[in-house]
BALUM-731092 format. One line per 5 residues: number of its first residue (from 0); for each residue x, y, z of C-alpha. Coordinates in steps of 0.001 Angstrom, whole numbers. Layout:
REM BALUM-731092
NUM) X Y Z | ...
This chain:
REM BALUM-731092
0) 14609 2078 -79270 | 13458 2860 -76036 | 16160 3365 -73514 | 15552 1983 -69968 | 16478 4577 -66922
5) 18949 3103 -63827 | 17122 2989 -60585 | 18873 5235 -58280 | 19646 3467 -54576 | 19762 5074 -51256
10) 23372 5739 -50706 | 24688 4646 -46941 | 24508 8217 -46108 | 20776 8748 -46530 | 20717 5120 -45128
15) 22032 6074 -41341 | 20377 10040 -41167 | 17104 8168 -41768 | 18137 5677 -39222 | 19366 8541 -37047
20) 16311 10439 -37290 | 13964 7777 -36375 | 16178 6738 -33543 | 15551 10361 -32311 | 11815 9965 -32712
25) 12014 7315 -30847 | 14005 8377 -27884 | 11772 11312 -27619 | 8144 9301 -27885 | 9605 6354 -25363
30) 9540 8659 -21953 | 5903 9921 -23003 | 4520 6114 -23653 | 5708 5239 -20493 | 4733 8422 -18796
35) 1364 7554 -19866 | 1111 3602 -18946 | 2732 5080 -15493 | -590 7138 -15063 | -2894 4872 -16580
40) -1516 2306 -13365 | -1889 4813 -11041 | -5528 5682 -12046 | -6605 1739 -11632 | -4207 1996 -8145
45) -6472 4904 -7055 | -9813 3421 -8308 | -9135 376 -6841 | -8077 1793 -3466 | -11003 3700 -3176
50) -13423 750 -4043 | -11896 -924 -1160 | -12114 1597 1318 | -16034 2127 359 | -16237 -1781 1269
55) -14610 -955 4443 | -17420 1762 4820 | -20430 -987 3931 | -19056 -3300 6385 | -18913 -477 9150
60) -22464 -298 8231 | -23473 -3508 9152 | -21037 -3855 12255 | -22011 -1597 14482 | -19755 1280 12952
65) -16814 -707 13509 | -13833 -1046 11045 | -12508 -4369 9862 | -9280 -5192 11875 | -6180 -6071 10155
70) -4453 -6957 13473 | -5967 -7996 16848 | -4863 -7641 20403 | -4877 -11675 22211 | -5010 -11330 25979
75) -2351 -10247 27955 | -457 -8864 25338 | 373 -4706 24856 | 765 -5107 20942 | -1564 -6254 18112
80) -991 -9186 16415 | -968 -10426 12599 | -4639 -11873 12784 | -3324 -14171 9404 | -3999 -14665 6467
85) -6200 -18638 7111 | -8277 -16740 9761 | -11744 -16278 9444 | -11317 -12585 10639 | -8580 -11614 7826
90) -9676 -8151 6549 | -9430 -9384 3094 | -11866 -12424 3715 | -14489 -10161 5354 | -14482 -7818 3151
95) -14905 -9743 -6 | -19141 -9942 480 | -19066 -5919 -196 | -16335 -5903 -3128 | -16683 -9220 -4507
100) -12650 -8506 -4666 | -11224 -12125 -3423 | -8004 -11839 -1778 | -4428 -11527 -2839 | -3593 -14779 -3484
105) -5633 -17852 -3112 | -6369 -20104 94 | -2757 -21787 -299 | -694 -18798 -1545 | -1905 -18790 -5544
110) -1386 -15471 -6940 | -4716 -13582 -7565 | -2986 -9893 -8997 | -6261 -8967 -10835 | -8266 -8493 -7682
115) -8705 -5233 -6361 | -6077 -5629 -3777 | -3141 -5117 -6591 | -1762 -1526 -7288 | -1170 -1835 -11085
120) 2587 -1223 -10312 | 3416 -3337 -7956 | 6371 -5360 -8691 | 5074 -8386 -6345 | 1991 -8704 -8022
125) 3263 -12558 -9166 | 4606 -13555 -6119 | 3340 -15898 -4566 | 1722 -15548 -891 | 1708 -11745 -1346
130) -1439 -10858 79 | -1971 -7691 -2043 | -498 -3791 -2158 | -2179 -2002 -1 | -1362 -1680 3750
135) -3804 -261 6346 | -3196 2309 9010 | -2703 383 12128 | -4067 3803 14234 | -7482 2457 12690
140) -6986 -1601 12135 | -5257 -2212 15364 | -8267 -3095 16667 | -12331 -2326 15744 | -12470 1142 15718
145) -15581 3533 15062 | -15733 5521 11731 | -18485 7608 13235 | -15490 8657 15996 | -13103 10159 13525
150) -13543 13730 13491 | -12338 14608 10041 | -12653 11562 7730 | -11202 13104 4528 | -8553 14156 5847
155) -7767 10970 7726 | -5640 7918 5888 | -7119 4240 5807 | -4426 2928 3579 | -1630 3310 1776
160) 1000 1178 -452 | 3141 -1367 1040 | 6616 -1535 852 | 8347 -3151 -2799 | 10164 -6113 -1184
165) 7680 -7367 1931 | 9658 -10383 2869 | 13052 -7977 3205 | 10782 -5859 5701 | 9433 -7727 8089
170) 12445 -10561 7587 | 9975 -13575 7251 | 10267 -16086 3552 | 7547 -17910 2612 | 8991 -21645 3376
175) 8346 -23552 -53 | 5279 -25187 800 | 3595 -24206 4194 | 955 -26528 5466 | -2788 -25164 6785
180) -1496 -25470 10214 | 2127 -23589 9368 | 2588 -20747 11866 | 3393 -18953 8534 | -8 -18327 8174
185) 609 -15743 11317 | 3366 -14740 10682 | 4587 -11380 10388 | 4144 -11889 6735 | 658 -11364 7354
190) 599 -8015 9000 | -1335 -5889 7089 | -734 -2709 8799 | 1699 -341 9391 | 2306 316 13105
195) 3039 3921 13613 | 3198 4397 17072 | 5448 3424 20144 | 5786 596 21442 | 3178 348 24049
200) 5399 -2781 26028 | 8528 -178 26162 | 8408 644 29955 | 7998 4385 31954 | 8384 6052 28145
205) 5677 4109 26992 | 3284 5268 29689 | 4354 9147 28873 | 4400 8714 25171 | 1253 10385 24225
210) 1616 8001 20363 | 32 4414 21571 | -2441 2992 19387 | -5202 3124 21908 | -5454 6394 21665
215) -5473 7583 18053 | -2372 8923 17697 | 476 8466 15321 | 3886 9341 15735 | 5864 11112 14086
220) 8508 9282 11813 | 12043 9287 12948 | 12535 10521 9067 | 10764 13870 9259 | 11081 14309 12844
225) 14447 13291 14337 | 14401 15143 16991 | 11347 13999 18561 | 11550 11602 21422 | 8742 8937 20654
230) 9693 9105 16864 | 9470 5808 15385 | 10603 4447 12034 | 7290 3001 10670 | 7548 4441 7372
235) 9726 1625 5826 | 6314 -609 5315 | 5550 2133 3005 | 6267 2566 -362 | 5785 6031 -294
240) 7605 7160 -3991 | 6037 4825 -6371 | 4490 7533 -8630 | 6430 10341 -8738 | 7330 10643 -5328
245) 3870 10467 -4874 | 1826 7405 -3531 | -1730 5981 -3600 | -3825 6564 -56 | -7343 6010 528
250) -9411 7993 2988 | -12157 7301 5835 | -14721 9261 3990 | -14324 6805 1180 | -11839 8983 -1435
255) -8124 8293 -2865 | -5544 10681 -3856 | -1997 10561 -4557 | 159 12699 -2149 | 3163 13229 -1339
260) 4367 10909 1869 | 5749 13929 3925 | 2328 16562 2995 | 481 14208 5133 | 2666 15368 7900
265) 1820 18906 9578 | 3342 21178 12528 | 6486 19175 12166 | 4909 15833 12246 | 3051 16787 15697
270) -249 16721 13379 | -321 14050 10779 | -3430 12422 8611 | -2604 9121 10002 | -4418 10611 13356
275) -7542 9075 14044 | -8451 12180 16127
């Protein structure tokens, strides 16, 4: 007769160290998998910042040497203006013929994240009327401003990322359904630039402040340079800690690196790469 052997069972025991030990795995593999999609983001953040800057360098080519404008200066006024977003001039629009990138969003606020105008991590990249990630230096979109002019291009910034929460920054919400004629269109929304000097409209310090946009110079922000009297809080448009306490910048000369927001500050913030001189 042939006897038949009992099939031995895992016992609970073996059940929950198994468990336990997989758990582990798993708590140990989860930082490096996100490490990883964190740098694959930041890669496509960088490629796509640079492919936008070497748009902005074909279109200097064509205009005279002359960088697109993000903001404008109307008549009679000491302070650029949002250009916005419906204008013919918008830096997004002109630039599309050299990066085939589209905009942002669409003509009436669609979202359009997989154009080139999208860092990878952007939590905004859905929302509608966001016009993309990455915000200009005002020292060089203020107004048309020669490339040719800028005595060291790689070492001078073009762009960096905006701020997480735009609307919360420059305190403007999208109403629900603008019209083509809403003056959301130039709003503040639609500033694409940070604005890191004083304010030229400011009086008898304005006229000794040697930070005005017309001539090149940043100031220093208030946050690495307290003590300075023309210091000037223009950092919160940046996000400036998005990878590692790093962020995503792209370059006159047509490169992007990640650096860290307060390296691109020298001499105590007297000497900065947001110079255009």
């Amino acid at each position: 007769m042939v006897m038949s052997r009992a099939k031995r069972a895992f016992t609970l025991i073996e059940l929950l160290v198994v468990i336990a030990i997989i758990a582990i795995l798993a708590a140990m593999l989860f930082p490096v998998y996100a490490q990883a999609k964190l740098s694959a983001m930041k890669a496509t953040s960088i490629s796509n910042a640079k492919q936008l800057m070497l748009g902005v360098i074909m279109y200097a080519a064509d205009y005279d040497d002359t960088s697109p404008r993000a903001l404008y200066l109307p008549p009679n006024y000491t302070w650029p203006q949002p250009i916005g977003w419906r204008d013919v001039d918008n830096m997004a629009l002109v630039l599309d013929p050299y990066t085939k990138a589209g905009r942002g969003c669409g003509p009436m606020g669609e979202s359009n994240g997989g154009s080139l105008w999208w860092d990878a991590a952007d939590p905004q990249k859905g929302q509608q009327y966001m016009w993309g990630s990455y915000i200009t230096n005002g020292v060089m979109t203020g107004f048309g401003r020669s490339l040719t002019s800028i005595e060291n291009p790689s070492a001078t910034i073009f762009s960096g990322l905006r701020a997480k929460n735009w609307s919360q920054v420059v305190d403007v919400i999208p109403p629900s359904n603008p019209t083509p004629n809403d003056k959301f269109w130039r709003s503040e929304f639609y500033n694409m630039a940070t604005m890191p000097w004083f304010d030229a409209s400011g009086g008898e310090e304005a006229v000794t402040s040697p930070y005005t946009y017309m001539n090149g110079r940043a100031a220093p922000t208030c946050a690495i340079a307290p003590n300075d009297p023309y210091c000037v809080n223009w950092d919160v448009r940046l996000d400036t800690a998005r990878y590692s306490n790093q962020a995503v910048y792209s370059f006159v000369d047509g490169h992007a690196a990640t650096k860290n927001f307060a390296s691109t500050f020298r001499d105590g913030g007297n000497d900065n790469l947001w110079d255009a001189f």
